[in-house]
Structures are given as C-alpha cells and as structure tokens.
C-alpha positions as CSV (number, residue, x, y, z in Angstrom):
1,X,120.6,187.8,117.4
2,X,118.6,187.4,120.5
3,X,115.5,185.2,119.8
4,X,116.7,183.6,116.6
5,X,119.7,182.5,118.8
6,X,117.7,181.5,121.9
7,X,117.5,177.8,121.1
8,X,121.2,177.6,119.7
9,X,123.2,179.2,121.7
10,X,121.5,180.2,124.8
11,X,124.2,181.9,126.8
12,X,125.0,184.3,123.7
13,X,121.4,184.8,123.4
14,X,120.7,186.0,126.9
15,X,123.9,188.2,127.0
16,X,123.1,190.1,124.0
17,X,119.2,190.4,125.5
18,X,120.9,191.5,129.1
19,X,123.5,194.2,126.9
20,X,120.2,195.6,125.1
21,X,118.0,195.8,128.5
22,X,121.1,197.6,130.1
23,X,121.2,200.0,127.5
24,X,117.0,200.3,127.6
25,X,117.2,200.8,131.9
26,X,120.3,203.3,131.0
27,X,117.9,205.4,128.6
28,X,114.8,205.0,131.2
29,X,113.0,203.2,129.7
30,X,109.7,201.8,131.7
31,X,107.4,200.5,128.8
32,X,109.2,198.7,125.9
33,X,106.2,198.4,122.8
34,X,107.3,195.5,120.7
35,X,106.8,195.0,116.7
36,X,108.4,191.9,116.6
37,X,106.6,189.3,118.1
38,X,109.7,186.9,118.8
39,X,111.4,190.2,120.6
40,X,108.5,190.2,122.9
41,X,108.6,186.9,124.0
42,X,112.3,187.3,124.3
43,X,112.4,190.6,126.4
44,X,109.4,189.5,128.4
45,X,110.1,185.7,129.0
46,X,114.1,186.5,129.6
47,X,114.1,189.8,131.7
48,X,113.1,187.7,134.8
49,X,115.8,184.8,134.1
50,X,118.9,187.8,132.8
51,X,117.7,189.2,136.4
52,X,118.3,185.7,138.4
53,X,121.4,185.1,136.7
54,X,123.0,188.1,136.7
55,X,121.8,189.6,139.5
56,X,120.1,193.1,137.8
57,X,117.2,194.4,138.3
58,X,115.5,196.1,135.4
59,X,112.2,199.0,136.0
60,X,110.7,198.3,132.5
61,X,107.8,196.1,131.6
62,X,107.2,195.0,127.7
63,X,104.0,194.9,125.6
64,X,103.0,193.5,121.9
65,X,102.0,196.5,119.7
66,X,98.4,194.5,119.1
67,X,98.2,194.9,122.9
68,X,98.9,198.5,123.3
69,X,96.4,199.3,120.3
70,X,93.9,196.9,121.4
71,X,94.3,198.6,125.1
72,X,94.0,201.7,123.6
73,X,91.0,200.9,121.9
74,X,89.3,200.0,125.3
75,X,90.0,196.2,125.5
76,X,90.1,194.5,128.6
77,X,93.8,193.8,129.4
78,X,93.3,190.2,130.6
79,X,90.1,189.1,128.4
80,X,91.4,190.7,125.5
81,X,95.0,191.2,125.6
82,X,95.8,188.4,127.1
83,X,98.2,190.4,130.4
84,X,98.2,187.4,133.0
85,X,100.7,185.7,129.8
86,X,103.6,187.5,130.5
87,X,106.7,187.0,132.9
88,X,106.8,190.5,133.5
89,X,104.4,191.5,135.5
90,X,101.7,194.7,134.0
91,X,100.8,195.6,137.7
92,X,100.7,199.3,137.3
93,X,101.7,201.4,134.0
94,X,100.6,204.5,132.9
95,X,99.6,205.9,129.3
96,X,98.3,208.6,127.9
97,X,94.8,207.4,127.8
98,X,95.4,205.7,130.9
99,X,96.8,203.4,133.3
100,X,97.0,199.7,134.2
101,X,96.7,199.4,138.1
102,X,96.6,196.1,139.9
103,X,94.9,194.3,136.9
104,X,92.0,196.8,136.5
105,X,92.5,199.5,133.2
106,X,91.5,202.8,134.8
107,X,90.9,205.5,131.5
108,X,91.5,208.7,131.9
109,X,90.3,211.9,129.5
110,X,93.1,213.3,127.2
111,X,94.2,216.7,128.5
112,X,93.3,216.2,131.7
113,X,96.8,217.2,134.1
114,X,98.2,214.5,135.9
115,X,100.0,215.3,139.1
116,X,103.5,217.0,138.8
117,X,106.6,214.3,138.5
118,X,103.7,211.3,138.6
119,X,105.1,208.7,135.9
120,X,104.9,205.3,135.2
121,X,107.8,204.3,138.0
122,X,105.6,206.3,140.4
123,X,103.0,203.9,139.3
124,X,104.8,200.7,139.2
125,X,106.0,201.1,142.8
C-alpha cells in the first residue's frame, strides 16, 4: 500500500509509511533490513519528508538486504554499496561484524565483548 500508492495517492501513501514507522520506533527498532526494493526507497526516501510534515522524529536508519550482505562480506559502504544514496543518513550503526562510523566500516572479530548497554543508538548519537 505504501510504494505502489506513492505516485497515486500520495497523502494515503505517506500516512500508511508514517503508521508503519510508528509502530517500527514503538518496537525499537534502529536498523530496518529491506527485501523489497520499492520498501526501501519508500522507508528511506519518506522517513525524512513523514518527519517534516508531521513533525516526528524517527531513531532508525534503513538498508537493502544486497547492502547488508555485501557489507558483511567486506564491501566498502560507499564504493560498493552505494551509502551516500540514501535520505537517511548511515553515519554510525553497529552490527555484529561491525560498525559504520562517520562513513568509514570499522570490523570487528565475532565474540569479541562490546561494552555493557553500547548499541546502535549509542552509536548513532
């Protein structure tokens, strides 16, 4: 209903995108991963503009599954998967094979502890 919509009926479109990100921020959710191609260009390209409009703020960034695999697979994030494209800024986020900080992918060894309570919003700020 959201992307197919998009071009039709815009206002119906971006309230049933802002009703699903609610729910998303309302289940803390920081990193949406995306099957759907169309989803991600409608989550990413509308979260900023549902923000604006509405005046919300949501703590979540989104990602293309091709991304995320090709990340983990030791891609660079702007050569390869193609970061500096989307509306949502990938500043800082945190995996389990590593984290995105201020453009540069930073790996880090499975198993290895992190600090206590350090997650991706501790990242993002």
């Amino acid at each position: 209903m959201g992307f197919s919509q998009l071009h039709l009926n815009k206002n119906t479109s971006l309230q049933v995108t802002k009703t699903k990100l609610d729910s998303l921020q309302r289940a803390g959710v920081e990193l949406m991963i995306h099957m759907c191609p169309n989803c991600h260009i409608q989550y990413d390209r509308y979260q900023p503009v549902i923000e604006k409009e509405y005046g919300v703020e949501y703590d979540m960034v989104h990602m293309n599954i091709a991304q995320f695999v090709a990340l983990s697979m030791g891609a660079d994030p702007y050569k390869v998967c193609g970061f500096q494209t989307h509306s949502v800024p990938l500043k800082a986020v945190k995996f389990g094979f590593g984290y995105l900080e201020r453009g540069v992918f930073v790996k880090v060894e499975l198993g290895k502890a992190h600090s206590a309570g350090e997650g991706v919003s501790d990242i993002l700020s």
